[in-house]
MIKOL-739435 format. One record per residue (C-alpha): x negated, y, z negated; residue in one letter. Coordinates in steps of 0.02 Angstrom, whole numbers, padded with zeros to 5 digits, always signed. Example, Ala and Ser with C-alpha at 12.3 -4.5 7.8 and 13.67 -1.06 7.14 Angstrom:
2
-00615-00225-00390A;-00684-00053-00357S;
REM end
This chain:
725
-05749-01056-01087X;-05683-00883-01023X;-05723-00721-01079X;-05651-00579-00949X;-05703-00424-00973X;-05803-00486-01149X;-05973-00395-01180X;-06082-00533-01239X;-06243-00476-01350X;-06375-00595-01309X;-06577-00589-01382X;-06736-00645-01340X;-06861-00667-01467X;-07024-00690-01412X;-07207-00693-01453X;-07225-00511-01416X;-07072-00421-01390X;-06894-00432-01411X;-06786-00424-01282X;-06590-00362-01287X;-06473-00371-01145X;-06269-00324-01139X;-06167-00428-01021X;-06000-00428-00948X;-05884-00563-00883X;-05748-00524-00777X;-05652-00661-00671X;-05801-00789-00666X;-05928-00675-00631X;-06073-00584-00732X;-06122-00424-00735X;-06296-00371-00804X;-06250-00200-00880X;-06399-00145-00985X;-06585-00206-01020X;-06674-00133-01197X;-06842-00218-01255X;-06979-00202-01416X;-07128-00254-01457X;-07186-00344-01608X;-07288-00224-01743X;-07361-00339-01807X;-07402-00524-01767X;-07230-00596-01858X;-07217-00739-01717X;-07315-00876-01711X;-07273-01020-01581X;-07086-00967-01554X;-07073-00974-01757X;-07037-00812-01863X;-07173-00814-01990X;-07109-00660-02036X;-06934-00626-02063X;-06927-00448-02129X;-07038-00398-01976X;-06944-00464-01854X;-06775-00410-01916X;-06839-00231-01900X;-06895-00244-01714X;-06692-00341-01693X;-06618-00186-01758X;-06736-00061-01663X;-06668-00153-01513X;-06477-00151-01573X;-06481+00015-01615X;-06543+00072-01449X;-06411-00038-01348X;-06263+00017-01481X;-06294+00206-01449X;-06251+00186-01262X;-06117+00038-01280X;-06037+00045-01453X;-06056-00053-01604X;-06133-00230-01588X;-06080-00363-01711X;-06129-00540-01644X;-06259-00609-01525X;-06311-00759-01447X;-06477-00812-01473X;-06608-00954-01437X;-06720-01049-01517X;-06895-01052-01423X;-06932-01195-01304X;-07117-01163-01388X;-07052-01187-01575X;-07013-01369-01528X;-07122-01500-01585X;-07193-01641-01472X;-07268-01815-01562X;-07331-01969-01473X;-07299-02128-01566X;-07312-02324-01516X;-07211-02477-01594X;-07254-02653-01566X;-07124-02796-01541X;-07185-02988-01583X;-07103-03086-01440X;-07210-03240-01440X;-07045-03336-01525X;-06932-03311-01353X;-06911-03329-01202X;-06918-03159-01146X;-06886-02969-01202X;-06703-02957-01187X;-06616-02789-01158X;-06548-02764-01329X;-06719-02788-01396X;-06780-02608-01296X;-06678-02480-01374X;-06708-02540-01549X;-06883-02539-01484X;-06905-02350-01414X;-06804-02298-01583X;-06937-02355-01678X;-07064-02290-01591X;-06947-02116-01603X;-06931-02125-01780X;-07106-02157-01827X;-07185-01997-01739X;-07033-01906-01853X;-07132-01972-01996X;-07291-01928-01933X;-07264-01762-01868X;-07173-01747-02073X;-07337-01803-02133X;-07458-01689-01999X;-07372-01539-02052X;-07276-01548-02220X;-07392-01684-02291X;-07261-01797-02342X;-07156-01899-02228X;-07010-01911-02328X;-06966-01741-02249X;-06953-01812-02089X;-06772-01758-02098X;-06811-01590-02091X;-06843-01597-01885X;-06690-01644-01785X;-06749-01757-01616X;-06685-01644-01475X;-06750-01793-01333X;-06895-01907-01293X;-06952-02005-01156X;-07043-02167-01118X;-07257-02136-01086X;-07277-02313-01061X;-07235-02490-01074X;-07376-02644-01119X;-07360-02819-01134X;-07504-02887-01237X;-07585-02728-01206X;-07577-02721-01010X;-07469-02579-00962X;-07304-02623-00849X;-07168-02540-00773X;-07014-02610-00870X;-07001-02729-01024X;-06862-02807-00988X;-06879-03000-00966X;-07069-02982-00974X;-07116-03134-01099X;-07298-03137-01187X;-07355-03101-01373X;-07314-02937-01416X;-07233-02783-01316X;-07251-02606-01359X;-07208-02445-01314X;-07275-02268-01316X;-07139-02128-01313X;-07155-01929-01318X;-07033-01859-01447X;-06972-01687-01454X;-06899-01611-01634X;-06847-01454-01667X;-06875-01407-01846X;-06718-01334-01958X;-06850-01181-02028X;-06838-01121-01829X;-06643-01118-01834X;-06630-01065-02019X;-06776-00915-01998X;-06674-00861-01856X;-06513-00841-01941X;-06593-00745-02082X;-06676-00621-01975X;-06514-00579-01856X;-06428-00568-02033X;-06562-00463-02098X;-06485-00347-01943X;-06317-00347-01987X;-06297-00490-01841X;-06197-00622-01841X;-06243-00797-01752X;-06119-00797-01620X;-06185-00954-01524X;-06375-01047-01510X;-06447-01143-01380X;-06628-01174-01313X;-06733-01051-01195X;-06781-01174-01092X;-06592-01260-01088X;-06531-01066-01081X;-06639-01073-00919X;-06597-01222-00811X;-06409-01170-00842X;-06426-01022-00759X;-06572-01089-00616X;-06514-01274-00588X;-06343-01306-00580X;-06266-01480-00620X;-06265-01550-00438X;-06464-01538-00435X;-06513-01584-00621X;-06513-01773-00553X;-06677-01731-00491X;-06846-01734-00569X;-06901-01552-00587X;-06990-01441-00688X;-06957-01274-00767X;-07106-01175-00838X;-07057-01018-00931X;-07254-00915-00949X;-07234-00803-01063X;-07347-00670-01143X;-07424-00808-01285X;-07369-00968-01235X;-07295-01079-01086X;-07142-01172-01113X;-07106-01322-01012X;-06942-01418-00962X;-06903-01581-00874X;-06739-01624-00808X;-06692-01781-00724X;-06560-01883-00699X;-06427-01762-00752X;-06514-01714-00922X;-06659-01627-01004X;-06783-01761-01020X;-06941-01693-01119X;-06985-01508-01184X;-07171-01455-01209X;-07277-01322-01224X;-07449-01252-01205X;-07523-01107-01314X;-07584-01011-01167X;-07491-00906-01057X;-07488-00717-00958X;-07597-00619-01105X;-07767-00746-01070X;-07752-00673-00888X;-07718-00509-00959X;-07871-00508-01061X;-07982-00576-00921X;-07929-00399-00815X;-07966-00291-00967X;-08127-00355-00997X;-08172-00350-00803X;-08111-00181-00780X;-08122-00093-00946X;-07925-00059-00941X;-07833-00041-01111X;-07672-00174-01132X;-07522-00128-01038X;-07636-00036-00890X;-07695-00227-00871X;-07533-00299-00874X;-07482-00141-00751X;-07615-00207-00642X;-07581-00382-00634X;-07400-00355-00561X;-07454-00235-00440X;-07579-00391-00384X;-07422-00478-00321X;-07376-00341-00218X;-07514-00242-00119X;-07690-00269-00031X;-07769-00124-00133X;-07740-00074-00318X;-07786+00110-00402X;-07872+00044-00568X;-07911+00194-00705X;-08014+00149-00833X;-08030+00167-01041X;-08173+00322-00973X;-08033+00399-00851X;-08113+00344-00691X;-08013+00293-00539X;-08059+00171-00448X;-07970+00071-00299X;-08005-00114-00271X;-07952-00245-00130X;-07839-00349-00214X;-07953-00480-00184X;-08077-00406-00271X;-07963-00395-00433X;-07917-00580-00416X;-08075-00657-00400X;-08150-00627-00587X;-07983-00684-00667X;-07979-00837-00549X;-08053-00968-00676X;-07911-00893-00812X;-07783-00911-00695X;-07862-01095-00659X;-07878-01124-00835X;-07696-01088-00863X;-07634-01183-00704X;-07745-01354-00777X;-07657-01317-00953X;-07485-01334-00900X;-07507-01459-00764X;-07577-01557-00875X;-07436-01547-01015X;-07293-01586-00859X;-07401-01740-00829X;-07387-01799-01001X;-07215-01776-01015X;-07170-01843-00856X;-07277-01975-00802X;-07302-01931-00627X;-07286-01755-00530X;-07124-01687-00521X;-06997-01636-00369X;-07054-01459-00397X;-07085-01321-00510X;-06971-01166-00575X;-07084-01055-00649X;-07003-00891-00738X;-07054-00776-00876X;-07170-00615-00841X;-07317-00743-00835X;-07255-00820-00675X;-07314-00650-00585X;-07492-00706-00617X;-07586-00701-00452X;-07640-00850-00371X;-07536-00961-00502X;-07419-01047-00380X;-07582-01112-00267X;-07664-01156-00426X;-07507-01267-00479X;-07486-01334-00337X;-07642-01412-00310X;-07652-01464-00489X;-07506-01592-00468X;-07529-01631-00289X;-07358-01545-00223X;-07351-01423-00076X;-07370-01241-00123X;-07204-01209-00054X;-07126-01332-00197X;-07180-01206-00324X;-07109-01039-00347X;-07059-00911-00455X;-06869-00889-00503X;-06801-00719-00553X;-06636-00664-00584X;-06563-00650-00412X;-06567-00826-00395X;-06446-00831-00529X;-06283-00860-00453X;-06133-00749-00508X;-06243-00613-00566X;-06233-00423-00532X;-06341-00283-00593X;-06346-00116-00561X;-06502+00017-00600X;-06599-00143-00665X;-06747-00179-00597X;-06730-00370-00572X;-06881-00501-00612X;-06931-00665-00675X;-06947-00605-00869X;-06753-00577-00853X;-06695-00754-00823X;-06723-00832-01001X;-06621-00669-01081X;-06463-00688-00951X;-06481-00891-00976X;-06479-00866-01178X;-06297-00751-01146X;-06244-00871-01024X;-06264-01029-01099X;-06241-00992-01266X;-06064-00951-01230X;-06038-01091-01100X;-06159-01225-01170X;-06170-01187-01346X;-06301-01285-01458X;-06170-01339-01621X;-06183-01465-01751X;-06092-01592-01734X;-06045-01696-01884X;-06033-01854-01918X;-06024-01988-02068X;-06159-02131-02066X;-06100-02278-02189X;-06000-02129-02291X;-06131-02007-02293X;-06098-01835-02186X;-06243-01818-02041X;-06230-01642-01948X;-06320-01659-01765X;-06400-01528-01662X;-06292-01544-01494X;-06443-01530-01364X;-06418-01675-01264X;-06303-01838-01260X;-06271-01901-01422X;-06285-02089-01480X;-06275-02202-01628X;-06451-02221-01616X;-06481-02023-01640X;-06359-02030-01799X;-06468-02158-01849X;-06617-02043-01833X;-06535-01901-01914X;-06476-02026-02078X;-06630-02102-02131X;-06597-02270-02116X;-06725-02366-02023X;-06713-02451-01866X;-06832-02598-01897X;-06729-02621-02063X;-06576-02634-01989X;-06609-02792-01869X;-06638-02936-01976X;-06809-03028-01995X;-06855-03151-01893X;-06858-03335-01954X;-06991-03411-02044X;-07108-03490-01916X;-07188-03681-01915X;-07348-03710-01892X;-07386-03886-01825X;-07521-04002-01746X;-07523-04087-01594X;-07657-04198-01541X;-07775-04085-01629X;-07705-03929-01554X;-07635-03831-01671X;-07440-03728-01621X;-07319-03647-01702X;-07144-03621-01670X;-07055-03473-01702X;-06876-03446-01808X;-06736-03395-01729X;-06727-03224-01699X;-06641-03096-01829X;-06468-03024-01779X;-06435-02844-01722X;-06347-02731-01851X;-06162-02728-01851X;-06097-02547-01808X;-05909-02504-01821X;-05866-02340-01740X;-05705-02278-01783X;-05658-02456-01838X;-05719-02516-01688X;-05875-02636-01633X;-06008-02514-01542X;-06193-02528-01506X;-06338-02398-01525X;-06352-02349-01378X;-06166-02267-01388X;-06100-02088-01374X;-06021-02024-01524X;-05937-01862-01520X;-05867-01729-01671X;-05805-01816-01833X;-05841-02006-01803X;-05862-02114-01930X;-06010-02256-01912X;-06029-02415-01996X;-06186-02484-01999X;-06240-02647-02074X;-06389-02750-02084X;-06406-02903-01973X;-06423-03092-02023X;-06597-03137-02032X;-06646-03273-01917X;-06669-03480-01972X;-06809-03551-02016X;-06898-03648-01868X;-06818-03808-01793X;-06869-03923-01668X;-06899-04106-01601X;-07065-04192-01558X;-07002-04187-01387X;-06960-03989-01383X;-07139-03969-01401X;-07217-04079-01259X;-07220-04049-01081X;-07120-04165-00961X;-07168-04308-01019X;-07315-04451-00912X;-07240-04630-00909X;-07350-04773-00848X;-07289-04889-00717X;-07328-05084-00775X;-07250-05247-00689X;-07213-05373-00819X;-07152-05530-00778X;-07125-05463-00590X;-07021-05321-00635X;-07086-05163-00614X;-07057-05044-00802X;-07085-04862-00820X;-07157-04865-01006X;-07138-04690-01113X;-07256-04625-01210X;-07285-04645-01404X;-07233-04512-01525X;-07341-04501-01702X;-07272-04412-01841X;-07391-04416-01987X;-07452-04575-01942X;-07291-04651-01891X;-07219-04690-01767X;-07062-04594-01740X;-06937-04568-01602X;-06935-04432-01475X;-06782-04357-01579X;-06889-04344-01759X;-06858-04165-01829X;-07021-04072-01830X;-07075-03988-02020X;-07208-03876-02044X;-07387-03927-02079X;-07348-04100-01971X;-07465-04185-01892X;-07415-04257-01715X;-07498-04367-01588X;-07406-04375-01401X;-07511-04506-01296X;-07463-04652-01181X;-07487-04834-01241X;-07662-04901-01263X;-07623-05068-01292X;-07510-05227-01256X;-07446-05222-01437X;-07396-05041-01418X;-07307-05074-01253X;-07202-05193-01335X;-07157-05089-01496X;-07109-04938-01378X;-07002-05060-01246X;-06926-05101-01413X;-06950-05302-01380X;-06979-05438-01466X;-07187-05473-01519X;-07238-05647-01444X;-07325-05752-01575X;-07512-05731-01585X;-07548-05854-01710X;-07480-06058-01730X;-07529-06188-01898X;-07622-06329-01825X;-07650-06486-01954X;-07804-06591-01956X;-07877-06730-02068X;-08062-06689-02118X;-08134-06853-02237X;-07948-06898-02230X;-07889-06729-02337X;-07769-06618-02229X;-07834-06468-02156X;-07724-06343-02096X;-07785-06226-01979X;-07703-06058-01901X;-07768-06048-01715X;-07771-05896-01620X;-07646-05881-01474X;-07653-05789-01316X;-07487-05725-01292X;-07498-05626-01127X;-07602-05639-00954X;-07658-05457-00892X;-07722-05462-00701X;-07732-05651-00722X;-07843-05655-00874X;-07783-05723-01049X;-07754-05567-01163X;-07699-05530-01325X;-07596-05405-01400X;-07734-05290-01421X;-07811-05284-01243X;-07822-05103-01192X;-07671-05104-01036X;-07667-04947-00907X;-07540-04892-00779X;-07510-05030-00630X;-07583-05183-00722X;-07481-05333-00707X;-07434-05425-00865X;-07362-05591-00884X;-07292-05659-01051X;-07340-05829-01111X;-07440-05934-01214X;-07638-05981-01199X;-07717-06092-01346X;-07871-06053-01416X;-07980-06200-01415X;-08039-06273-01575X;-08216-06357-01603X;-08257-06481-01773X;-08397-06318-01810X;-08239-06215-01800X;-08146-06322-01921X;-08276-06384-02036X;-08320-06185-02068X;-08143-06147-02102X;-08155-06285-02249X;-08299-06207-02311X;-08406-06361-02250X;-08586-06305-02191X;-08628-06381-02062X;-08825-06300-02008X;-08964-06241-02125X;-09085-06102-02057X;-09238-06017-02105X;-09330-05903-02042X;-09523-05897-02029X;-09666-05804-01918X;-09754-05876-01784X;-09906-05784-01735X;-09835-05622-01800X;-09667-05658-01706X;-09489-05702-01811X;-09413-05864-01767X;-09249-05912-01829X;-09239-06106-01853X;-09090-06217-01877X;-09052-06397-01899X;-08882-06484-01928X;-08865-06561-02103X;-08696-06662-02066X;-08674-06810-01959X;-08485-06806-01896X;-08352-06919-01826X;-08179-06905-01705X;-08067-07048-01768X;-08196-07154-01777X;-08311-07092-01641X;-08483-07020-01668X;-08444-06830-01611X;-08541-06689-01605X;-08515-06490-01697X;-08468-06416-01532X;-08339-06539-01484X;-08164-06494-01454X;-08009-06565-01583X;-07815-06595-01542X;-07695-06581-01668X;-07681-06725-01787X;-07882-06763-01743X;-07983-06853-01902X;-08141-06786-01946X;-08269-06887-02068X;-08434-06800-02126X;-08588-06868-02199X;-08734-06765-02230X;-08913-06789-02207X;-08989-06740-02363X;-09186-06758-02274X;-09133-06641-02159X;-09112-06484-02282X;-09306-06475-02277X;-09393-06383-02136X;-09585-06447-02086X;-09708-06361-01982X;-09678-06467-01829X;-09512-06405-01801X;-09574-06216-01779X;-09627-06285-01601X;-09452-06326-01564X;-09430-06140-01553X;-09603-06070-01481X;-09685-06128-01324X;-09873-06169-01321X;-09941-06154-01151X;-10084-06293-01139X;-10103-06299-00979X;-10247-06184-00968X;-10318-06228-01133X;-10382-06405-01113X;-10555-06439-01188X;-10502-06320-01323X;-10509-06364-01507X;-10356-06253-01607X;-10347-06193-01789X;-10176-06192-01893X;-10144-06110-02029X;-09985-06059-02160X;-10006-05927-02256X;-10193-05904-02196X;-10248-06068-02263X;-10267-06248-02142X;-10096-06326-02146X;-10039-06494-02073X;-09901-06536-01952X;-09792-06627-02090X;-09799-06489-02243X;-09642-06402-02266X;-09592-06218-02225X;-09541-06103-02348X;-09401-05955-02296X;-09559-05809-02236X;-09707-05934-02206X;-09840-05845-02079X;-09884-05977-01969X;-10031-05960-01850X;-10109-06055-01708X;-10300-05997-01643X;-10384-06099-01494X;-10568-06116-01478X;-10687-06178-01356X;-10776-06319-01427X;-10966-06268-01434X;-10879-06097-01515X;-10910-06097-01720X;-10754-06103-01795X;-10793-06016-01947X;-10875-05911-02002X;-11026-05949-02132X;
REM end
């Protein structure tokens, strides 16, 4: 933009003064023709923010009115809204990512957003108690504090997998009372907003041109109640900040050492910067000259204080320590402050400095006395007219957004400025399963929900796109994600086989998949709530159902003839060999046994048979024999082969007769047979009479036993009395 031989108005409004400067452009160059500044009255600033509009108005006109009696009638100026009127909020957002893979790069924008648009809602809430208002600060830039994956902090998301990421960003708003207060009180002044733009961008204009804003530095304007602070990096303003203490805490600290009214204190702390001894008179009227060090050393912890304040706040906004440090504004005279810095964030003194207005290229002056409290005044004249701050509008989905131009422009910023919400626009994830597997319990995420749809001028465009004057964005809600949906085998690692040779080849069996209790393929869609066993084969049978082969009988009919009525009988088969041992289809079978298919006959006995027909062939009883149980049994049938007297245990062929006949005599049990089933050692007992008894009375060898007779047996020496009297 070119204005030769234009006077441009420009003011500085600022905690305590206001500050009015006239200057001229002529062929690409500036001239600095005139310099006219006044203090407050009253405290009608607060934080860069005219609490007061009336009050301030008055103090703008004093200051026109001076400049328009030695240049002529003033009509517009360029002004600035106060780097420390801006508004910083921390906020975090959280991202579930335990349903994919990784964290993709469209997920981060959408992400940060979030995060962006929930500290506008809190910093609504903190300060206009409702958040609804959250409209009513425009986002002017944030930056990135910090990255975590499942709470661990890390350097970038992007294809980080885990649970959940999250960020925590820095925001920066400038509120529409700042802009809005300001118009009213240069109106108030018969003033007319010619162009806006922000002190601290005002300043970097003028201090860093383009070529050297790709690099990280910071520019600390220390004024008289506050320090402003301003990143730039990459090419762009990255973060804003402020600190509410600044040049009048130092100022204080000398007037309360040395008994000096205001302005002598401020008079003495510039004349710090520039000579070994200072002439100090007092509120009493007493000179006095000091060493300067002598001066310094009682306002050293203020000047300390203020260096930790505003280290600390370029820390927060920047992560790490910066290139180096501009630092203008009257404050950045303070003695000592550049070491103090310095040493704060770990750079060489030399990296910071003070910047005053002959570093300002293009600049003349003339009768002016030149300093660092000039350089936000010429920056606000400057860049207003070269860089001006404008709304820019826009329609969101039909509605008309109007943007405050401070930095690059996206979608994502209209977004911001319309309301909508970010987490509102993507659509929801799928609904999730939750399954068991072998007692372990998973669950398996939906597919993820769709970014929003955004047309830009009729054209497909993505939030992290520049927009520019008068475009129209289309914005649309994205398809939810699908419900979960999987296979048993999308759930299992790779898969153990077991290695068997059967019938002398060598077979790689797979393992058994259990849906509900059945047994399903490795292909069976997975629902939620299932329960799923995964597990190799523990048994011949379930080798052969998951080879998908045929299942060897285990079982043949086998007919007899028992007292010439056929009996059939169903005899148990072995149908396989495993490591040379008969085996049937439930022997347990692990990886590298051999197996061999084929049949073994169980052997059948006439006790095996004769059971089966519900013959019985024993009887027992059971009695006590000197305290001790003894089981007793006797066989109660008499049995023939074909003819041939045969005994219980003997083995049959198919086709085999069987007669029975029982021995009725033989149901009853006698004493006598007890010893069948005890041994009586005699050997050491001869010339001893015994005693038997049943049931505690004398009992001979033939009586008969009864199911739970006590049966006893005592042994005496003869010349012992038996019983008693």
């Amino acid at each position: 933009m070119t204005h030769n031989g234009e006077i441009m108005y420009a003011l500085d409004i600022g905690t305590r003064s206001v500050t009015g400067l006239i200057l001229k452009q002529l062929n690409g160059t500036f001239e600095l023709v005139d310099v006219e500044s006044r203090e407050h009255k009253e405290r009608s600033m607060m934080d860069g923010q005219i609490h007061n509009v009336a009050a301030v108005s008055d103090v703008i006109r004093e200051t026109k009115t001076a400049l328009e009696e030695r240049h002529g009638p003033l009509h517009k100026v360029c002004a600035a809204a106060a780097g420390r009127s801006l508004k910083t909020q921390r906020a975090s957002m959280e991202l579930d990512i335990s349903g994919q893979p990784c964290v993709f790069e469209g997920d981060i924008p959408p992400l940060e957003l979030g995060a962006v648009q929930k500290a506008q809602h809190q910093l609504a809430f903190e300060t206009e108690r409702d958040s609804d208002k959250s409209l009513q600060y425009h986002c002017v830039g944030y930056s990135v504090v910090a990255y975590y994956v499942d709470g661990q902090e890390i350097g970038s998301l992007l294809d980080q997998s885990g649970e959940k990421a999250s960020v925590d960003v820095i925001a920066t708003f400038l509120p529409k009372v700042v802009v809005e207060s300001l118009i009213s009180a240069l109106q108030r002044a018969d003033l007319e907003l010619e162009a806006l733009t922000l002190e601290p961008i005002a300043a970097i204009n003028v201090l860093i041109p383009p070529s050297m804003r790709r690099l990280n530095v910071a520019l600390v304007d220390i004024g008289a109640g506050t320090s402003d602070i301003a990143i730039t990096d990459l090419g762009t303003v990255t973060a804003y900040g402020m600190v509410p203490v600044a040049g009048d805490e130092v100022t204080e600290a000398l007037s309360d050492e040395f008994l000096l009214d205001f302005p002598d204190a401020e008079r003495v702390k510039r004349d710090l910067t520039a000579g070994n001894r200072i002439l100090v008179t007092d509120i009493l009227g007493m000179e006095t000259e000091y060493q300067a060090e002598d001066v310094i050393a009682p306002i050293r912890p203020s000047v300390e204080q203020l260096a930790a304040e505003i280290s600390s706040e370029i820390l927060t906004l920047n992560t790490k320590p910066p290139k180096a440090v501009m630092l203008v504004g009257g404050g950045s005279m303070t003695p000592e402050i550049t070491k103090h810095l310095s040493e704060a964030l770990h750079l060489p003194e030399s990296r910071v400095a003070p910047r005053d207005i002959e570093a300002i290229k293009n600049l003349s002056y003339e009768g002016i006395q030149p300093g660092p409290e000039l350089v936000t005044p010429v920056g606000i004249a400057i860049a207003a007219k070269e860089h001006p701050v404008e709304y820019i509008p826009v329609y969101v989905n039909g509605r008309s957004i109007r943007l405050f131009d401070v930095k690059t422009l996206t979608i994502g910023d209209a977004v911001l400025a319309s309301g909508l919400s970010i987490r509102t626009l993507y659509g929801k994830p799928g609904e999730a399963a939750v399954i068991t597997l072998n007692e372990r319990v998973i669950s398996i995420p939906g597919t993820r929900g769709e970014a929003p749809v955004i047309m830009q001028n009729g054209r497909p465009a993505s939030i992290k796109d520049s927009i520019t004057q008068g475009d129209e964005l289309i914005l649309e809600k994205g398809e939810d994600g699908n419900p979960a949906s999987a296979e048993f085998k999308d759930i299992v690692d790779e898969p153990p086989e077991m290695k068997l040779v059967i019938n002398n080849h060598e077979y790689l069996v797979p393992p058994i998949y259990i849906q509900n209790g059945r047994q399903v393929s490795s292909e069976a869609a997975l629902k939620d709530r299932d329960n799923l066993v995964f597990r190799l084969p523990e048994s011949l049978e379930e080798v052969w159902n998951v080879m998908k082969w045929k299942m060897p009988s285990s079982s043949a009919q086998t007919v007899y003839y028992v007292d010439n009525k056929e009996a059939s009988l169903p005899e148990t088969l072995y149908p396989f060999r495993r490591n040379d041992r008969p085996a049937s289809l439930q022997e347990p079978v692990r990886t590298g046994d051999i197996i061999a298919s084929g049949h073994e006959q169980q052997e059948v006995t006439v006790r095996h048979l004769l059971e089966h027909q519900g013959v019985q062939t024993t009887a027992q009883q059971r009695v006590f024999f000197n305290n001790q149980t003894v089981d007793m049994e006797k066989t109660i049938v008499e049995v023939q082969i074909n003819g041939e007297k045969a005994g219980l245990d003997d083995p049959l062929s198919s086709g085999d007769h069987v007669t029975t006949e029982k021995t009725m005599s033989s149901f009853d049990f006698i004493v006598q047979d007890i010893f069948s089933y005890v041994t009586v050692d005699l050997q050491y007992n001869t010339g001893k009479t015994w005693n038997l008894t049943k049931n505690k009375e004398p009992v001979s060898f033939t009586e008969s036993l009864h199911g739970g007779d006590q049966i006893e047996l005592e042994l005496f020496d003869k010349d012992e009395k038996r019983f008693a009297d």
